[in-house]
TORGU-895715 format. One record per residue (C-alpha): x, y, z. Coordinates in steps of 0.5 Angstrom, whole numbers. Layout:
// residues N
{site {X; Y; Z}} ...
***
This chain:
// residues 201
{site {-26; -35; -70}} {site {-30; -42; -68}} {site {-24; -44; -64}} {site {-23; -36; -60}} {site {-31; -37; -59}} {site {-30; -45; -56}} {site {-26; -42; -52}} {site {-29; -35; -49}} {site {-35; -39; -48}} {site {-30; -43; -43}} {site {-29; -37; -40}} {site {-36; -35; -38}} {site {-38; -42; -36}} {site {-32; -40; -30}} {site {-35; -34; -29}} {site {-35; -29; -23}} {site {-37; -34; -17}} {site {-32; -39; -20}} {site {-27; -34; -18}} {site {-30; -33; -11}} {site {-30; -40; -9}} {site {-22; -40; -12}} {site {-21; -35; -8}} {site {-25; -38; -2}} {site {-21; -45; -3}} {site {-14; -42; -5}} {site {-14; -34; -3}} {site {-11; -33; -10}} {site {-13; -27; -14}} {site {-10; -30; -21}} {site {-15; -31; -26}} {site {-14; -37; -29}} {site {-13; -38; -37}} {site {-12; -30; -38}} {site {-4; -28; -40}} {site {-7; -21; -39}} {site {-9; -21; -33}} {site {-4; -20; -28}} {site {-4; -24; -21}} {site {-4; -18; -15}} {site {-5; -24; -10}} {site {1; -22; -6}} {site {0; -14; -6}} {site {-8; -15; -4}} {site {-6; -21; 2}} {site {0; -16; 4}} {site {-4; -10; 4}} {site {-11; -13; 7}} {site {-6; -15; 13}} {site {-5; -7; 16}} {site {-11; -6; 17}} {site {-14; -5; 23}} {site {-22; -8; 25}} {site {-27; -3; 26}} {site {-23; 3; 23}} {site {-25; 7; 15}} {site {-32; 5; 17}} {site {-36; 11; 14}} {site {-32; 10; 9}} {site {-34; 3; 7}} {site {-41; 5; 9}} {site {-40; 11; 3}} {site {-38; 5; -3}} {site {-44; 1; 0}} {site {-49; 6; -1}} {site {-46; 10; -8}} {site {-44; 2; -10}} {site {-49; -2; -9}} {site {-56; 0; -5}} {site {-62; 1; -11}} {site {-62; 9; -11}} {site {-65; 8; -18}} {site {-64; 5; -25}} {site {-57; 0; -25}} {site {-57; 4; -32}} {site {-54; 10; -28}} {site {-49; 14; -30}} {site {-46; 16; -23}} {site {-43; 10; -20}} {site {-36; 13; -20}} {site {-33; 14; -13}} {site {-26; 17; -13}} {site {-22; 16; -7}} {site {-15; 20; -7}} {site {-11; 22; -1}} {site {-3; 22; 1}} {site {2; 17; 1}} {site {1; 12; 7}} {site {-6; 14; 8}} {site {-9; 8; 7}} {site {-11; 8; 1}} {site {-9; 1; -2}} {site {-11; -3; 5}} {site {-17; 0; 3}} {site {-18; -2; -4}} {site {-16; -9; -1}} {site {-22; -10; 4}} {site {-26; -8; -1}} {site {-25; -13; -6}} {site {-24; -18; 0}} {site {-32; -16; 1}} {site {-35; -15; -6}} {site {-32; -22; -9}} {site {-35; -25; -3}} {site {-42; -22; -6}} {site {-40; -24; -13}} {site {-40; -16; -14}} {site {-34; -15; -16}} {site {-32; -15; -24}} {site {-25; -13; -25}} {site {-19; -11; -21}} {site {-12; -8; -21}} {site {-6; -5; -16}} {site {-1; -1; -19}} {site {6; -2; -16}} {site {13; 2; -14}} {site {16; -5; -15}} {site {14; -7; -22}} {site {12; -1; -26}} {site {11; -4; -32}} {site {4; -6; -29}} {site {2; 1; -29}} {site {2; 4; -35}} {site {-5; 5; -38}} {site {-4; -1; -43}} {site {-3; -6; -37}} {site {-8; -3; -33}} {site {-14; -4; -38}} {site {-12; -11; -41}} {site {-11; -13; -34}} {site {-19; -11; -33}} {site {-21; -13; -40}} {site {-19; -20; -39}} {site {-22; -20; -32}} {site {-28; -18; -35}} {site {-27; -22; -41}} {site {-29; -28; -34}} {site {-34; -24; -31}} {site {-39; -21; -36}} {site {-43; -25; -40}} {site {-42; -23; -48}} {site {-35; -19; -47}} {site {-31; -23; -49}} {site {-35; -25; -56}} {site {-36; -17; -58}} {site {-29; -14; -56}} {site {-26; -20; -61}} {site {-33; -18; -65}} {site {-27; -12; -67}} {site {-23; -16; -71}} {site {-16; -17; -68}} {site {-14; -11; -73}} {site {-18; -6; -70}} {site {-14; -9; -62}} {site {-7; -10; -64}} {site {-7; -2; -67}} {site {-10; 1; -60}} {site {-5; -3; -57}} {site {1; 0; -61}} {site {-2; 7; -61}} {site {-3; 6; -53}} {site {-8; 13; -54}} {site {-12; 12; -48}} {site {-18; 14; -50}} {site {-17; 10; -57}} {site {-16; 4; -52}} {site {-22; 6; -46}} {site {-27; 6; -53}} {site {-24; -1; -56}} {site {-23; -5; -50}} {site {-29; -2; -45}} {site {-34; 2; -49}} {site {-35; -1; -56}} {site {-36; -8; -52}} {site {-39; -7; -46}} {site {-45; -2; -50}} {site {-46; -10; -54}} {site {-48; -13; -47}} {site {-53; -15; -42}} {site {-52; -13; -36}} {site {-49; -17; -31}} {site {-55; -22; -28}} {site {-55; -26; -21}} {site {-56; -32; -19}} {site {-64; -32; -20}} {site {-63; -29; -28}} {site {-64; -22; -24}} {site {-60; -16; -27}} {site {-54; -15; -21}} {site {-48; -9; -21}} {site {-41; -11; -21}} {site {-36; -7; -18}} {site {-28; -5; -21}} {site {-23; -3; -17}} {site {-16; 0; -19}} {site {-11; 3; -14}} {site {-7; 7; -17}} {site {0; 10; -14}} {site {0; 17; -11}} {site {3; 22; -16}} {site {10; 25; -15}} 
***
């Protein structure tokens, strides 16, 4: 247990500005020291070169005021913003902006592309390891109360690959032990997760 706690305190020392700057220096999505965390650094840049300056603004606007702008208590309950349309919509070039955007704002907490060419990575126990793991650098005292469970209680949700067990063990157990994230200055802030999802058949 001392050992797996050394070594997550390792990982929140790195923390979400660590991978800003990374990110910053290299262009690299990969979160350093997480086997579960896969690296979408050539999806995004793929994605993020269609796009077409001055387009999707009223869109970008619209995540920026739910997201981000103070219109309550960070506590709230209605911060989910769901974009769907057809294939070739647009859809992923705009996922792409918007975590080239918020990972600059250190906002962003977790991230995740699903893939025609690689469908292991879109099954929901890819998904939710990959932002776990992401979450496990990014939000302080993560990492401590998700291990908290024991690794019985992570191992069977694993093998059971019921979403809603996994939704509980990975992100509502854990997340409800920890502060919310804060800024530089020790103020509470948001962080942002974003998954692109394919397009249903």
């Amino acid at each position: 247990a001392s050992s797996v706690t050394k070594v997550n305190h390792f990982r929140i020392k790195m923390s979400y500005r660590q991978l800003k700057l990374l990110y910053l220096k290299t262009g690299s999505l990969k979160v350093p020291n997480q086997q579960n965390c896969i690296d979408h650094s050539d999806t995004f840049r793929r994605n993020k070169s269609y796009y077409q300056p001055n387009t999707r603004g009223w869109f970008l606007d619209e995540v920026e005021i739910r997201m981000c702008q103070d219109k309550g208590k960070l506590d709230e309950k209605e911060r989910v913003l769901w974009m769907s349309g057809n294939a070739g919509m647009g859809k992923s070039v705009i996922t792409a902006i918007l975590l080239d955007k918020y990972i600059k704002r250190d906002m962003l907490g977790a991230w995740h592309f699903c893939t025609h060419t690689n469908p292991s990575q879109n099954t929901v126990l890819a998904i939710i390891l990959s932002l776990s793991g992401m979450l496990e650098v990014t939000i302080p005292g993560y990492a401590k109360a998700l291990h908290s469970q024991g690794d019985a209680v992570l191992q069977e949700a694993k093998l059971k690959e019921d979403p809603i067990e996994l939704f509980k063990v990975f992100f509502l157990t854990p997340l409800s032990q920890v502060d919310p994230p804060k800024d530089i200055n020790g103020n509470p802030k948001r962080l942002i997760l974003i998954c692109c999802n394919l397009h249903p058949p």
